[in-house]
VMD Tcl script that draws the C-alpha trace (Angstrom):
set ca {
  {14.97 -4.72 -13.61}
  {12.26 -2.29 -14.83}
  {8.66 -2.23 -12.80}
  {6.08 0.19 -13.93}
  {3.53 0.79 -11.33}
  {0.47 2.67 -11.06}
  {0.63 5.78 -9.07}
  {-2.37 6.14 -7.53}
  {-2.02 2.64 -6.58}
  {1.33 2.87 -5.06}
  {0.31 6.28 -3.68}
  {-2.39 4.34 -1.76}
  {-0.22 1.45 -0.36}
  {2.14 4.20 0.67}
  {-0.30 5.72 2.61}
  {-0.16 2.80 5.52}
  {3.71 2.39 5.39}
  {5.15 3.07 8.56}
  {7.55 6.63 8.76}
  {10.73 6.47 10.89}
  {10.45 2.86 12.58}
  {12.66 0.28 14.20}
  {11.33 -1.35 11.92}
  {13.02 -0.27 8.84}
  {11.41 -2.78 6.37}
  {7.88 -1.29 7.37}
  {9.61 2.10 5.85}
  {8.71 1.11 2.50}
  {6.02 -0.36 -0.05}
  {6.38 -4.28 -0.61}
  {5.93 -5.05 -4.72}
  {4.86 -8.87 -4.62}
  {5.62 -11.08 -7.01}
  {1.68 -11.43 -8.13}
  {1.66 -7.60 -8.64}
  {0.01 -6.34 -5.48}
  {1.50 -3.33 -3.43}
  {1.55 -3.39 -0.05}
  {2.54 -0.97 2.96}
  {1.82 -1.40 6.94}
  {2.73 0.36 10.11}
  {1.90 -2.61 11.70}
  {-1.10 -1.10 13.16}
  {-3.12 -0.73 9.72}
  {-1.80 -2.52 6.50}
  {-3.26 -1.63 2.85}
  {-2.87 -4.15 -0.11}
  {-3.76 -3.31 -3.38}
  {-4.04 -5.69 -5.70}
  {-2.77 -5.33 -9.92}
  {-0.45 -2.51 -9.15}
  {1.92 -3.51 -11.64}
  {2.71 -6.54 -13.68}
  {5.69 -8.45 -12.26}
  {8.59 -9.08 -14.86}
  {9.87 -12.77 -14.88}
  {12.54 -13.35 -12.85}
  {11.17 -10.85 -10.10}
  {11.02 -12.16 -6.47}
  {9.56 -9.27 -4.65}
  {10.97 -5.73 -3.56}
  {10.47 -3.55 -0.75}
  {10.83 -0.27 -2.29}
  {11.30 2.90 -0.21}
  {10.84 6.32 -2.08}
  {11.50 9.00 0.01}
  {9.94 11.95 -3.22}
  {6.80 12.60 -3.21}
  {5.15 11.46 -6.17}
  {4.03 14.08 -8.94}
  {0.15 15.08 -8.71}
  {-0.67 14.25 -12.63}
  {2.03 11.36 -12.54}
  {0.18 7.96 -13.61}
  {3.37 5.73 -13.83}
  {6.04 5.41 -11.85}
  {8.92 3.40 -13.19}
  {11.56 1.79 -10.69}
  {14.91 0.92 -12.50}
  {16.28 -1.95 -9.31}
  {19.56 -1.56 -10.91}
  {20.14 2.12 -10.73}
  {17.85 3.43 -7.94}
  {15.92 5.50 -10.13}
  {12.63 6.43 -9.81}
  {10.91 8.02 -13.08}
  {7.33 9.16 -12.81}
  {5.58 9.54 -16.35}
  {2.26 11.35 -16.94}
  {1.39 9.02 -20.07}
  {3.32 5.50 -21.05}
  {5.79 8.12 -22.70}
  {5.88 11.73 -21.14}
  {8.11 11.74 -18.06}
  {7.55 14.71 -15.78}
  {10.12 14.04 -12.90}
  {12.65 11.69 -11.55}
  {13.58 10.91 -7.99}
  {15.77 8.46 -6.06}
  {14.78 5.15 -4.00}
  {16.43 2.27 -2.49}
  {15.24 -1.49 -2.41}
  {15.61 -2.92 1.43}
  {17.12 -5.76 2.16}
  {15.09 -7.75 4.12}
  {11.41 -9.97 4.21}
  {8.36 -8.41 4.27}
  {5.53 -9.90 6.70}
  {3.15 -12.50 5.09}
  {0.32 -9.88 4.52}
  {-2.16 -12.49 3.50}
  {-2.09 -13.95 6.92}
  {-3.32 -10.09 8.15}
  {-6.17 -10.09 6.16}
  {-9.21 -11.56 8.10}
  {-11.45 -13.74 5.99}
  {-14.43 -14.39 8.60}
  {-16.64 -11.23 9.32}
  {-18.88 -10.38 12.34}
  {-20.97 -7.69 13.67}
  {-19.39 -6.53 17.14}
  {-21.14 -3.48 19.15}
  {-18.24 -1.17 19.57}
  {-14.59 -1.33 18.93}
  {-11.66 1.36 19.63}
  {-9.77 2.35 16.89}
  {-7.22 5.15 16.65}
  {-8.71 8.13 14.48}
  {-5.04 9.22 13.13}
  {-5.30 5.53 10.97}
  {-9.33 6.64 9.81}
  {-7.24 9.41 8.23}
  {-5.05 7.24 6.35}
  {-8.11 5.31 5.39}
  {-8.91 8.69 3.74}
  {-6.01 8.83 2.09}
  {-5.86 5.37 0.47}
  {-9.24 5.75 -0.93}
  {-9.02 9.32 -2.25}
  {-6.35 8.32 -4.15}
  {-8.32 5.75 -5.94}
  {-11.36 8.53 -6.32}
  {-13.18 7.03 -3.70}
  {-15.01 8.72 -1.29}
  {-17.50 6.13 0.67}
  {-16.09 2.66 1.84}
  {-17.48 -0.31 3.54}
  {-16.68 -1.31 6.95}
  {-16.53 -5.10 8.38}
  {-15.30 -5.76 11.30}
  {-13.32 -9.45 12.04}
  {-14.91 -12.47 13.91}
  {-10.78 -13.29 15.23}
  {-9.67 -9.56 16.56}
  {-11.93 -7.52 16.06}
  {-9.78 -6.03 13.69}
  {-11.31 -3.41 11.07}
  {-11.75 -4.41 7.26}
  {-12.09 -1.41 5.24}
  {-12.70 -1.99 1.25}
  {-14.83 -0.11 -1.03}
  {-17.09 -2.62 -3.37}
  {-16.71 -0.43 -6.72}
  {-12.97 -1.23 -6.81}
  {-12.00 -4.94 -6.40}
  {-8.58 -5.73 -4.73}
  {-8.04 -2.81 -2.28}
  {-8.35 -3.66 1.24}
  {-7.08 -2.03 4.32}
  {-6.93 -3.60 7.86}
  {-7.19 -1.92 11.02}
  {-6.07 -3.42 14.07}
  {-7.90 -2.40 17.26}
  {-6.74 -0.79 19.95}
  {-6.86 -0.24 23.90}
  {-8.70 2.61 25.60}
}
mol new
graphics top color blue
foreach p $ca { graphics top sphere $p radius 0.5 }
foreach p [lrange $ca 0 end-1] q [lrange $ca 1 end] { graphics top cylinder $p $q radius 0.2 }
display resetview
């Protein structure tokens, strides 16, 4: 099966998957069957919604690319069959290729993450290492100011950016 993803979308959703884990299924960025891409550490998660358009028959993929994606690469093709990545610069110009695997297991249910009732709290702890992958997700999407909500559950941090509809990265709190 053949998925064609945006890059700087993926790029972004990559930016909160988790990097050598127990938890090998965190390793990689879930491709949902209503196109969204999704990665998590499990302390910050990032879902991005229209990454790609989901092929019938699909049922979901965790994908784990270990390359590094191409600077000027806007498409990144995943061949499910083969294990091929290809990353194009336009629909038909392909720059690179790399490797990937699909893992074999279930991603969480990141739509139970996602808080839907805001607050305003006085002070929360958050780690700043995660703030920097906030950084990351939104550069990507040349985005340089985001909006910060904060949950009335957790206290957990909602980070989206109102210019771009369907990105949203969650920050759990954490203990001082």
């Amino acid at each position: 099966m053949i998925l064609r993803v945006n890059a700087s979308k993926f790029i972004s959703a990559a930016a909160c998957k988790a990097k050598r884990d127990i938890r090998f299924y965190l390793e990689g960025v879930y491709l949902a069957v209503n196109g969204d891409a999704v990665g998590t550490d499990g302390h910050c998660l990032c879902k991005v919604s229209d990454a790609f358009t989901a092929p019938d028959g699909f049922n979901g993929a965790i994908i784990d690319l270990r390359a590094k994606v191409p600077p000027k690469c806007e498409i990144i093709e995943f061949c499910t069959e083969t294990g091929t990545a290809r990353f194009f610069v336009y629909i038909y110009r392909q720059i690179e290729i790399a490797q990937f695997s699909v893992l074999d297991s279930r991603f969480p249910d990141y739509n139970r993450v996602i808080p839907v009732k805001r607050c305003a709290l006085d002070a929360v702890a958050v780690d700043v290492e995660i703030l920097a992958k906030a950084a990351k997700v939104f550069h990507k999407l040349k985005l340089k100011h985001v909006r910060i909500e904060f949950s009335e559950v957790n206290g957990s941090m909602i980070v989206t950016n109102p210019a771009i509809v369907g990105v949203v990265m969650v920050v759990m709190p954490c203990r001082l």
